[in-house]
C-alpha positions, 0 to 999 in steps of 0.5 A: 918230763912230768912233775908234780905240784902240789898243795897241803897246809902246813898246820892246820887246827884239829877238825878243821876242813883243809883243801888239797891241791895237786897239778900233773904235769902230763901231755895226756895223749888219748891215742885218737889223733893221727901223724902225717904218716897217717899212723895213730899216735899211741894213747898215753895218759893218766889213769889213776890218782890216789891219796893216801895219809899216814898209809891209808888211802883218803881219795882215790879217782879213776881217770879217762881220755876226755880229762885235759892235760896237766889234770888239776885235782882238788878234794878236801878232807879233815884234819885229825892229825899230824902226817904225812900225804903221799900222792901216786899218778898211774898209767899207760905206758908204765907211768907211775909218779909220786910226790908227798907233803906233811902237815901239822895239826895243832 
């Protein structure tokens, strides 16, 4: 089961620098380890993260097998307006999540 963890401000002022915090919860499998049976355990993780504020896309980053389970990502952006922030993980094996968060700019 995954979930998301996420942290936005609940207000900010306008111009402000905020800080966006986001935390997967994913076992981020990389298909290089091998069972008992000597059978390779399927690759399976996150391969894609995107921000997106009132509809249009603020951060987008590609990820790859070295990336520790439970990717912890961080960015930062400006404060222009009252919104809402809606975060999407992407990949292998269908998997697809999403989670969202407002804030208020004064």
């Amino acid at each position: 089961m995954t979930s998301a963890l996420i942290n936005v401000p609940a207000k900010a002022k306008r111009g402000d620098i905020i800080e966006i915090k986001t935390l997967m919860s994913h076992i981020m499998e990389t298909g290089y380890r091998h069972k008992a049976s000597g059978e390779v355990v399927p690759r399976n993780i996150i391969t894609g993260f995107t921000c997106r504020f009132n509809g249009n896309e603020i951060f987008r980053t590609d990820l790859f097998p070295a990336i520790a389970a439970n990717p912890f990502i961080t960015f930062f952006t400006t404060a222009t307006e009252s919104g809402k922030f809606e975060f999407e993980w992407t990949g292998d094996q269908g998997f697809s999540e999403t989670a969202s968060a407002s804030i208020s700019v004064e």
